[in-house]
N, C-alpha and C positions, 0 to 999 in steps of 0.2 A: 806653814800650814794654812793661814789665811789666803794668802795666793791660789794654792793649788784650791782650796774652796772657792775660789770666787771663779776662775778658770772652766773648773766644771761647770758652776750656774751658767757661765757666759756661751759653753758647747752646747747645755742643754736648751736654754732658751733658741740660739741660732737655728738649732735641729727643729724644734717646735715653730721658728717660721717657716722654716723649708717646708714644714709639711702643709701647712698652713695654705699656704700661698702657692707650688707646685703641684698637689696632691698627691695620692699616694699612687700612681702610675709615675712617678720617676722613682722612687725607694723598691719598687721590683726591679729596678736595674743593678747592676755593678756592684758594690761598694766602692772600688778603686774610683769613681767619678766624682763621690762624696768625703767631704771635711773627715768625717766618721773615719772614712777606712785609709785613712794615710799613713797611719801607725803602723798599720797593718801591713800596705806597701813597699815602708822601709824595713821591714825585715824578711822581706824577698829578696830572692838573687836580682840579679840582672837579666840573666839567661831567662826565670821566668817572669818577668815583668816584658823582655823580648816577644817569647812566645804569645805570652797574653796579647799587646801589640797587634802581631804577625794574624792572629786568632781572629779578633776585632776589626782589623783590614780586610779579610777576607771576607766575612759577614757583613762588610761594607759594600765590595764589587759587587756580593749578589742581588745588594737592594739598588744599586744606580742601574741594574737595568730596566727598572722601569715596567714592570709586569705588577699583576694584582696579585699573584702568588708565586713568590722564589720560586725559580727554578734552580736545585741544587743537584751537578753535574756529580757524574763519579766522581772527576778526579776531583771538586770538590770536598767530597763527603769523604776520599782519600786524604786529603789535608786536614781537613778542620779533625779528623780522627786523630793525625798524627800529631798535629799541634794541642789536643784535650789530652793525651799523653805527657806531655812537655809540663802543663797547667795543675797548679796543687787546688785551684778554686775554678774549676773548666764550669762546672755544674753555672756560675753567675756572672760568667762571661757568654754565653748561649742568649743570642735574639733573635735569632732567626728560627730553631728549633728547640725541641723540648730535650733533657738529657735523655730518657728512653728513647727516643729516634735514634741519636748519637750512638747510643748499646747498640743497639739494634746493627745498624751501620758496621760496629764492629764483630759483631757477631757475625755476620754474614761475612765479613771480609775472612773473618777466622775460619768458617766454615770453606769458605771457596778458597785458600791457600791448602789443608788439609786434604781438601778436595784432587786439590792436583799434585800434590804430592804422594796421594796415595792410588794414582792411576796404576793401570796392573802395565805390568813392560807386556814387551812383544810378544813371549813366551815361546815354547818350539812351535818351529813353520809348520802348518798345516801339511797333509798328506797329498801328495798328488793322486789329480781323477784316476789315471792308470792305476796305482798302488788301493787305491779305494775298492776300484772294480776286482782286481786281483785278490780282494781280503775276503768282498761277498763271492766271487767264483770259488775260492778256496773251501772255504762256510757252506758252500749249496753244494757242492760236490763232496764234501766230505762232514754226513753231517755228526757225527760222533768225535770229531777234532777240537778242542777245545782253543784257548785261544793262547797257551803257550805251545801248544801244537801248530797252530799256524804261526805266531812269532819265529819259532825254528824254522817252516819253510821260507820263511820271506829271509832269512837271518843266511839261509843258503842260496839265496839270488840277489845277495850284496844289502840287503833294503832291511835297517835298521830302524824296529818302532818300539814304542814301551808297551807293555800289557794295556796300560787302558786306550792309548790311542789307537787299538786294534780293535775295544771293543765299543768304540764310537759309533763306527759305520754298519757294526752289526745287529741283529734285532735281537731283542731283550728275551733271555729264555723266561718261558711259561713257568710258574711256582708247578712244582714235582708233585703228580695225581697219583692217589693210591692203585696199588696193584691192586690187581685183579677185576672181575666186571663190577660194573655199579646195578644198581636195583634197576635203572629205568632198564638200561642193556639188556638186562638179565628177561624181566617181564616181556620186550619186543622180540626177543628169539626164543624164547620158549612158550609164549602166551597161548599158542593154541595147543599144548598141552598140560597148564595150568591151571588150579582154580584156586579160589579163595572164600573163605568162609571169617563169619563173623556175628555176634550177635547183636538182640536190638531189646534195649530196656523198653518194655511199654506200660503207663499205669491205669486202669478202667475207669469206667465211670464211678465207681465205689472206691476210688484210689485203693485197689489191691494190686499186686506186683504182675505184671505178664513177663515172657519171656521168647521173643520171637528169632530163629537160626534162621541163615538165609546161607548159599553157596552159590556164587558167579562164576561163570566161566569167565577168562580174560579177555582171550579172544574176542568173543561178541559182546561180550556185557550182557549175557543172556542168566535169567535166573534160573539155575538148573533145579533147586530145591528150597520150600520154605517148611518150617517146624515150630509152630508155639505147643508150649506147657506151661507150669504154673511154678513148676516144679523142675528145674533144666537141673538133673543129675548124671551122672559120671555115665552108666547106663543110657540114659537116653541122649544124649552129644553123640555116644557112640554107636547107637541104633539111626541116627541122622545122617551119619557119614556113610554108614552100609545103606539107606535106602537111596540118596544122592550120587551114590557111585556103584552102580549095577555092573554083572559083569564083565559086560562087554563097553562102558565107557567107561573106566577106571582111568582118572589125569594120570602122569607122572609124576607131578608134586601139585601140595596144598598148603595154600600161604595162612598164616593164621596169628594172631598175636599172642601173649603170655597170659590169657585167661586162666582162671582157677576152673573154670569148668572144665576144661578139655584135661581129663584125666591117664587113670592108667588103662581102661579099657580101648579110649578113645584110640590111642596112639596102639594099644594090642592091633586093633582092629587095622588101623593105617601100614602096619608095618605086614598083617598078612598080606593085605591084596595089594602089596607092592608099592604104595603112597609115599613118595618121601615129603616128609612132611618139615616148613620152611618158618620157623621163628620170626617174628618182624624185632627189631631193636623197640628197649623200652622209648618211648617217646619220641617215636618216631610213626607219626598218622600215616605220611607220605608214603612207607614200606608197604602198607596195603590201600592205597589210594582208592583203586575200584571199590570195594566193599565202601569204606569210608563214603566216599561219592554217593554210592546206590540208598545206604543208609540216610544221608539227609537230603535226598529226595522224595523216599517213603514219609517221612515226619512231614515235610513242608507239603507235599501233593498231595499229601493222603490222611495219615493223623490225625494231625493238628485242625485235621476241618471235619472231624467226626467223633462221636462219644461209641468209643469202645464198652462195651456191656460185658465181656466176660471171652472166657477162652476160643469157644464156638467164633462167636462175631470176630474176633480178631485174626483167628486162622481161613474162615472165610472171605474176611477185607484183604488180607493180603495176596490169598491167591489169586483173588481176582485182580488185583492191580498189580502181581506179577505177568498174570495174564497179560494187562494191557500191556505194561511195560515192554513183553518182550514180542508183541506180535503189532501193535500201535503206536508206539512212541518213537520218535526220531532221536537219535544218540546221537550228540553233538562228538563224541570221541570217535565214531566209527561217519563222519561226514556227513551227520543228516540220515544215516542209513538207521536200518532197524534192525535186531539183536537179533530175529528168527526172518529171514528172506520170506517173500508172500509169492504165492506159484506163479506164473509167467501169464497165467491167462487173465489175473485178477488187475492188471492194469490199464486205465484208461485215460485218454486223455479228455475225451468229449463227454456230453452226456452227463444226466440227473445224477447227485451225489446225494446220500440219505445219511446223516446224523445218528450212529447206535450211542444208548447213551451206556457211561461204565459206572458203578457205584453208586448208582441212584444219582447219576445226571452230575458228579462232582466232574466229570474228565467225559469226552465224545469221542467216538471214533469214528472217521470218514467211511465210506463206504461208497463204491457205484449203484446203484439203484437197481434194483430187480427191472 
């Protein structure tokens, strides 16, 4: 026991010059260089005290060439990988790079073997141009053929393909549109026997409730009839619909929403003089688009830039700015054009233009000058 005591003092002092007098940039090296790790040494194999070696050799040739900063080649970074493999202590044999570069290094080599073993094969040969053109002739001449329909004809002129490689070369069908016409359809080929009605909340100067009907034609976007009251009862919706449709211009149909107003007279009334009359879907604005449109143009042009005083003023404001509407205003829907045509002598190109005003000067209308 006194031995192995004194042995130890004699390792630990040594160690304490080494550091001493070397500093401590040589103790970040190795172990295997130092007194310390030779215990350690002999109980390693051979094979890796080899590798280690072979490791250390090679981290040699890269520094004798003589550059400010290694250049470490693939095959390289191929080695020193497979020799840090071999090594139980690779992490303190590493002087030229850090052990995370080395991962690194393998990672990527893991990556790029995975890589090329998982490349897709050659897979079936492409279609020849002929059989191509032959698939869309087939497709354009029969167009109701689906695509185990044309597989059968090609299947009868020797030319053997799968389902999908038929439907490569052909275009993608359209997702399936509901039957029957759509709204816009429907309003463009019946429009100039069409109207559409709808109401318009208004509140006075004394915030009491108004209630203003209005009925367009589609066709021009002409207002054919306006109606305030105070009081819009089942009764009077239905005495609006008879003065708005006389009886020699009675539409074929009148588009309308799911109002509580439009009652049981109302629709009495629609169904004598022949009206058939056109539900819009709930929540659905676009179903009467015109009205909707003409409606928040009254508010924004007219309205909202005046104090309504009571029933009178309101049914007087709006005829007259139906007025303008349909005999001075250009409809962006109908090209710039205007919802009542103006007679053929009223136009000119030359010559003084006089300012009428509309509303008390809110809106102007051009005019040629007396």
């Amino acid at each position: 026991m006194p031995l192995l005591r004194t042995c130890r003092r004699w390792l630990s002092g040594l160690v304490a010059r080494g550091r001493q007098a070397r500093g401590p940039g040589l103790w970040a090296r190795p172990a295997a260089t130092h007194l310390a790790g030779t215990g350690t040494d002999l109980a390693r194999t051979r094979g890796q005290l080899l590798a280690e070696n072979a490791l250390l050799r090679q981290q040699l040739l890269v520094l004798r060439r003589g550059v400010t900063r290694p250049t470490v080649a693939s095959a390289n970074r191929i080695l020193l990988v497979l020799l840090a493999v071999r090594i139980r202590a690779w992490r303190q044999a590493l002087l030229l790079v850090r052990p995370e570069t080395l991962l690194r290094w393998h990672r990527a080599g893991f990556r790029s073997c995975w890589r090329r073993k998982s490349r897709p094969g050659p897979g079936r040969p492409p279609l020849s141009a002929a059989t191509v053109a032959l698939i869309q002739r087939l497709a354009a001449d029969h167009p109701r053929w689906g695509t185990e329909r044309i597989r059968g004809e090609l299947g009868k002129l020797g030319i053997r393909a799968a389902k999908r490689t038929i439907q490569t070369p052909l275009p993608r069908p359209r997702d399936p549109r509901p039957r029957g016409q759509t709204g816009a359809a429907f309003r463009r080929n019946h429009a100039h026997e069409a109207r559409a009605c709808d109401f318009l909340p208004v509140t006075d100067a004394l915030f009491r409730p108004l209630c203003a009907c209005f009925v367009i034609a589609l066709d021009s976007r002409r207002v054919v009839h306006v109606g305030v009251t105070r009081h819009p009862t089942d009764a009077w919706v239905a005495r609006q619909l008879r003065e708005a449709t006389p009886f020699d211009q009675r539409p074929h149909s009148l588009i309308r929403d799911n109002d509580g107003k439009f009652g049981a007279a109302f629709a009495r009334i629609a169904a004598a003089s022949g009206i058939a009359i056109l539900h819009t879907p709930h929540r659905a604005p676009r179903a009467n688009a015109v009205c909707e449109r003409f409606l928040g143009s009254v508010r924004r042009a007219c309205l909202d830039q005046l104090f309504i005083l009571g029933e009178r003023h309101l049914a007087r404001t709006l005829r007259e700015y139906s007025a303008y509407f349909n005999r001075a205003r250009p409809h962006q829907g109908l090209g710039q054009a205007l919802p009542e045509a103006l007679p053929a002598g009223t136009r000119r190109r030359e010559g003084p233009v006089r300012a009428v005003p509309v509303l008390g000067g809110l809106h102007h209308t051009y005019e040629p000058a007396a």
